[in-house]
Structure formats: C-alpha cells, structure tokens
C-alpha positions as CSV (number, residue, x, y, z in Angstrom):
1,X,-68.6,-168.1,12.8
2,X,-67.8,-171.2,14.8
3,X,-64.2,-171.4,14.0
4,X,-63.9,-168.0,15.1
5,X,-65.7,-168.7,17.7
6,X,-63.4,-171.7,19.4
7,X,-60.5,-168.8,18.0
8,X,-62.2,-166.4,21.0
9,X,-62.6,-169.0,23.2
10,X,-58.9,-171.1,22.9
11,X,-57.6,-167.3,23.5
12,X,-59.5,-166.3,26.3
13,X,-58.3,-169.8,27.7
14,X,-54.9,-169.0,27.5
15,X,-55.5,-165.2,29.2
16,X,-57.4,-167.0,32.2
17,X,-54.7,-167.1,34.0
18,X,-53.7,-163.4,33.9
19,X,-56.9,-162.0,33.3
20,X,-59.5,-164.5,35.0
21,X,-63.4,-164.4,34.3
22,X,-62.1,-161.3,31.9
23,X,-60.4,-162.9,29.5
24,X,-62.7,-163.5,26.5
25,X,-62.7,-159.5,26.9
26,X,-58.8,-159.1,27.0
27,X,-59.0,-161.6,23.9
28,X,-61.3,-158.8,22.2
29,X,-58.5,-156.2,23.0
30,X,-55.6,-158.7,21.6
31,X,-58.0,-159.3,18.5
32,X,-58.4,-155.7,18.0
33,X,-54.9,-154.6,18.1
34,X,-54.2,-157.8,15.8
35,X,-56.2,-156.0,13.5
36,X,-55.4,-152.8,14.1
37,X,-51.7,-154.1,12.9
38,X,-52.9,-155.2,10.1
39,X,-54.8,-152.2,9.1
40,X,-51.7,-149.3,9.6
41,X,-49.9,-149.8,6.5
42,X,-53.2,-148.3,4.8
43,X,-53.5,-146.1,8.0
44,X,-49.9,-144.7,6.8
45,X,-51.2,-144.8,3.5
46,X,-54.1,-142.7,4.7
47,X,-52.1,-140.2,6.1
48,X,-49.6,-139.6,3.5
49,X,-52.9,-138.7,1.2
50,X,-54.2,-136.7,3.8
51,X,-50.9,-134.5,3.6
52,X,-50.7,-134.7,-0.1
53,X,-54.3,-133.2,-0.6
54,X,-53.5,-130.3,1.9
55,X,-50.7,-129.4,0.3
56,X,-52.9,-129.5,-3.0
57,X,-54.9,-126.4,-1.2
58,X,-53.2,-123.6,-2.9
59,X,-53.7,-124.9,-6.2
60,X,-57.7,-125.7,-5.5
61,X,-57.1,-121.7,-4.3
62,X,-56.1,-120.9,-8.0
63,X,-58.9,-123.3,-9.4
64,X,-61.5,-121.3,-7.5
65,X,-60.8,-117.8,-8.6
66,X,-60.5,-119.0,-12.1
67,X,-63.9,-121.1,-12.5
68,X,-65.4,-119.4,-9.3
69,X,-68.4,-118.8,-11.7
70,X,-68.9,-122.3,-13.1
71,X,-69.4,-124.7,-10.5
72,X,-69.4,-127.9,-12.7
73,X,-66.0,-126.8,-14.6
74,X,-64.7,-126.0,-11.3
75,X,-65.4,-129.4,-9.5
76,X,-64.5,-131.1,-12.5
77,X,-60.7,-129.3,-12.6
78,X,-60.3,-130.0,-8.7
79,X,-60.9,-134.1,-9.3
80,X,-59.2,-133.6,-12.5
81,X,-56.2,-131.7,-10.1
82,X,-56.3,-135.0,-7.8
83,X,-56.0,-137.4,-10.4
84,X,-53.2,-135.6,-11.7
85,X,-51.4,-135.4,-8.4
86,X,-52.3,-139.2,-8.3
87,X,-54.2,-138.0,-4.7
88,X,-57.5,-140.4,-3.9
89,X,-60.1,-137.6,-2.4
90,X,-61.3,-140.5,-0.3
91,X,-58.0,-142.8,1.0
92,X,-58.7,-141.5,4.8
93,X,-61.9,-144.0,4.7
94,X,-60.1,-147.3,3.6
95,X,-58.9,-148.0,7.2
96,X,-62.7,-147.6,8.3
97,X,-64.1,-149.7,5.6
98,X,-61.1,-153.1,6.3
99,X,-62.3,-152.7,10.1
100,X,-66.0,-153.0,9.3
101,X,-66.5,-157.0,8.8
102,X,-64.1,-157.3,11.9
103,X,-66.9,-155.4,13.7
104,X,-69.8,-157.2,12.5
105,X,-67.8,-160.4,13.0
106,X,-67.5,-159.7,17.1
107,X,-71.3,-158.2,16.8
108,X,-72.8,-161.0,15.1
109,X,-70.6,-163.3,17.2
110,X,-71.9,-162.0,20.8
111,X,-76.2,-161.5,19.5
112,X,-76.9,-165.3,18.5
113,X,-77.6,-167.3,21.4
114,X,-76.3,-170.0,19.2
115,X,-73.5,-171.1,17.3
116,X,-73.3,-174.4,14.8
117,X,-76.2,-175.2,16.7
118,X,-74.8,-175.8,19.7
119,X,-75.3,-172.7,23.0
120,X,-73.2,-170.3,22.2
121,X,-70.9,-170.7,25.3
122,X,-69.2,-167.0,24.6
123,X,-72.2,-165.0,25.7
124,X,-71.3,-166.4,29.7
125,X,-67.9,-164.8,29.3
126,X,-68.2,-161.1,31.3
127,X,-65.8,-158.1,31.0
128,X,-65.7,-157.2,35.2
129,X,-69.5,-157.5,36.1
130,X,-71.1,-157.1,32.5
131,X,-71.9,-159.6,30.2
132,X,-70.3,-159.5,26.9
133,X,-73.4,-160.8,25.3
134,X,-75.6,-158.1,27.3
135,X,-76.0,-154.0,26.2
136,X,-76.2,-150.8,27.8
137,X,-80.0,-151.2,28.5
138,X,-79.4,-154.6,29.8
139,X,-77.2,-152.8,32.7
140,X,-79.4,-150.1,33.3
141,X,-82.1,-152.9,33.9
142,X,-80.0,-154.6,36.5
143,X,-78.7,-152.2,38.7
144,X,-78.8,-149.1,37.0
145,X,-76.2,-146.9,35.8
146,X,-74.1,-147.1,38.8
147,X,-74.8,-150.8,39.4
148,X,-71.8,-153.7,39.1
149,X,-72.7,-153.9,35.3
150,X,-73.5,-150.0,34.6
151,X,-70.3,-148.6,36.2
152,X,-68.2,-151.1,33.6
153,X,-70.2,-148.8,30.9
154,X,-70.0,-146.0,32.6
155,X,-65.8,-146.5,32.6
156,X,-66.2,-147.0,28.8
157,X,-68.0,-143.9,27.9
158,X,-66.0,-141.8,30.3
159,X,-62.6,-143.2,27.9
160,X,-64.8,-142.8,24.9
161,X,-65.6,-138.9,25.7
162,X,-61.9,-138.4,26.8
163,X,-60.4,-139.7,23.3
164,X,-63.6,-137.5,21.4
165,X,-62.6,-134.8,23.1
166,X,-58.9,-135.1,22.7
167,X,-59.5,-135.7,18.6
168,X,-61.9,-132.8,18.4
169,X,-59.3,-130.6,19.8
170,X,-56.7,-131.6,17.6
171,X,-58.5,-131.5,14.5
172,X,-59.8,-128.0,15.0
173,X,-56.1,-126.9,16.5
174,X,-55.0,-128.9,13.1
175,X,-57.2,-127.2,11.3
176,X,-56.8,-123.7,12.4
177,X,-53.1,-123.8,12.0
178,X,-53.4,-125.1,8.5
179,X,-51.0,-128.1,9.3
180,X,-50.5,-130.8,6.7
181,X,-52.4,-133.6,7.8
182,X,-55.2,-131.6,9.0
183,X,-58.7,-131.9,7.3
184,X,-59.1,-130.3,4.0
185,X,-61.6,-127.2,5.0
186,X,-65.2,-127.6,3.7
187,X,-64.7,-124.9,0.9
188,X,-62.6,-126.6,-0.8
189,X,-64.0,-130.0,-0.2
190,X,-67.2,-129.2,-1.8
191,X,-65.4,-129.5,-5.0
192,X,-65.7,-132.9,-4.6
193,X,-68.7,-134.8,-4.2
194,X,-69.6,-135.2,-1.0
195,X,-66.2,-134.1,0.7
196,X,-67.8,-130.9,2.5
197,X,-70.3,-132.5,4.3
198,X,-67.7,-135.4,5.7
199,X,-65.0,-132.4,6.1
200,X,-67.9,-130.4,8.4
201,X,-68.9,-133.5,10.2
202,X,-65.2,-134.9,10.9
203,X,-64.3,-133.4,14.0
204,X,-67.4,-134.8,15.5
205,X,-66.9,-138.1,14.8
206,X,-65.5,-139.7,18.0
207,X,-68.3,-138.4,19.3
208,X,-70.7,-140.3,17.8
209,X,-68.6,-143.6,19.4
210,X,-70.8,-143.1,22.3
211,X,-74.0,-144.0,20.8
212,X,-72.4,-147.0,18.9
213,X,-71.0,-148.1,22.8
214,X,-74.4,-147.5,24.1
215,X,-76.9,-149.9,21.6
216,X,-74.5,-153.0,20.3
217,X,-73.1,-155.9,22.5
218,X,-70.3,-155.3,25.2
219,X,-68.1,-157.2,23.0
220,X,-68.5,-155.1,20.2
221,X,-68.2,-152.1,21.8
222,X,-65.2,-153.1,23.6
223,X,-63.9,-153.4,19.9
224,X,-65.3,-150.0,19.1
225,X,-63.6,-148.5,22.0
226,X,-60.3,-150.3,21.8
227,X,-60.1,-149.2,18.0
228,X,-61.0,-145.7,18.7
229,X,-58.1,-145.3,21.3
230,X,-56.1,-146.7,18.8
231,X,-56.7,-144.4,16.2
232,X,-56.2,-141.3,18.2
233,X,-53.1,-142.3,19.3
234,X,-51.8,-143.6,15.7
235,X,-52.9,-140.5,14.2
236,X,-51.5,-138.2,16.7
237,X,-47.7,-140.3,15.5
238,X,-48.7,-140.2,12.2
239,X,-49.7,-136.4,12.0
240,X,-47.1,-135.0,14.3
C-alpha cells in the first residue's frame, strides 16, 4: 500500500504542472488506462468468445428441439457443445475479475486516513473542488448537489448515464439484429448455469455504475468511471 502510494503521489508530482491541484486525479486516469492496456488482450480474447458462442446458437437451436423434454440432458449437451467448440461460457467476465484488485487497491488506498503509519497525504489531493478521499454524501453535506464539490459528481454521473445509455442501446440493437458479438439471448443461456440470469441483467449493467460512483471514494470512482468509458468505447471497436 505505501509503495503504491508514493507511485500516486511521484505521478501526480509530475502532472502538477499540466494539471495543478488535479493531478493525483489525472494520475488515477493515467493509472487506469495503464491498466486498461494491460487488460485488452483478454478484452480481445473476450470478444472473440463472445462471437464464437453466438455463432454456436443454431446448434444450441438443434440441441433444444432434440432434448427439449429433458432439461438436465439438454444443459449437459450445450456445455458439452462448448467444450467441444473449445468456447468458455464465461470468458466475457475475465476482464472484470483482472480489474477488481486494481479497484480495491485505489478504494482501500483513498479510506485509511493512514498509510505505514504516517497521515496519508493522498486524501488532501482534490479532483476540481472534491476531495478524492471524500464521497457523494460528503458533497451533498457541503454544499449540496450543486455546490463546488456536488457539481464535480454531478459531471460524473451525467458521463456515467450517457455511456449506460449508449451501451444499453447497443446491446439491445446488437441483440435484436442477432449480430455476432451480441449477448447470447436468455433461452439459450439457461442451458448453462447461471448464464440467463447474467444474459437478462447485461444490458443493465452500466447502469448500475451509478450507485458504485455514488457510495465509494472519488478516487475510486473516478476509476470506475474512467474504466467504464473505456469499455464502451473498446467494445464498440471490438464488436463492430
């Protein structure tokens, strides 16, 4: 944690000068596209499985009218179709699961008011007028939505809702059109454990960024946001 720590704070040193008393936040952008590079080769990965198991759909078709009766044979020939295809039912979650400790890293980072035992000197860093250290109650408790601090989150959910919107859209356009690359519909994904639930829920889930950006640390949410604009703009090359 402190090595990291002096990481954030030697970056945000160097970004002074372009970025000012907003620096430790551009480092928190540069950190997150530093991971985000790290991250696409299984994002490409992710996405070449995500074509492979729609294409797979007219088989599950056949599967379905022959063990439509027998539920258990019939989810056992669709996982047994996958691992015959050599197609993982659940590749698309690997780039969410590498990103995870990154997050907790920054959230855990910008909550202790210590680090090494020593003040932890990152939580007087600001992004605008709101502290990094501080949350979305914190501004409405100094000045309200539309105070100095509230309009910064007000500016991140606003982004937030316009990428949600713009993924929603394009899943269910995806989706409708049958393109590869879209989500497998949630009949067919019942045939493996778990799948229809996620597959119903999917389009949604950029929406649910906004509760995330509400209750953790500035910091971390500007990681959450920076990594969801990301995403909609590397799937939107990667799905084309």
């Amino acid at each position: 944690m402190s090595v990291f720590a002096n990481l954030v704070e030697q970056l945000a040193q160097l970004l002074e000068p372009l970025f000012h008393a907003s620096a430790a936040a551009a480092a928190i952008v540069l950190f997150t596209a530093f991971v985000r590079l790290l991250v696409h080769p299984l994002s490409r990965a992710a996405a070449r499985g995500q074509k492979a198991r729609t294409e797979l759909q007219p088989k599950i078709a056949e599967l379905r009218k022959k063990h439509g009766k027998n539920p258990e044979r019939l989810q056992r020939a669709v996982l047994d179709l996958h691992a015959e295809e050599k197609v993982s039912p659940l590749a698309g979650c690997l780039p969410g699961m590498f990103q995870l400790p990154a997050f907790f890293l920054l959230y855990h980072l910008f909550s202790n008011p210590t680090i090494g035992g020593e003040a932890n000197e990152l939580l007087s860093h600001e992004l605008l007028a709101a502290p990094l250290g501080h949350r979305w109650a914190d501004a409405l408790a100094d000045g309200g939505a539309f105070g100095a601090a509230g309009l910064v989150y007000v500016g991140l959910f606003a982004l937030v809702a316009a990428v949600a919107v713009f993924n929603y859209r394009r899943t269910k356009r995806m989706m409708a059109a049958g393109v590869a690359g879209a989500p497998v519909p949630a009949a067919d994904g019942d045939q493996v454990p778990g799948m229809g639930a996620m597959r119903k829920v999917m389009p949604f889930m950029s929406f649910f960024t906004l509760i995330t950006v509400a209750v953790v640390p500035l910091a971390a949410a500007l990681y959450v946001v920076t990594s969801t604009t990301w995403s909609a703009v590397e799937r939107a090359a990667l799905y084309r």
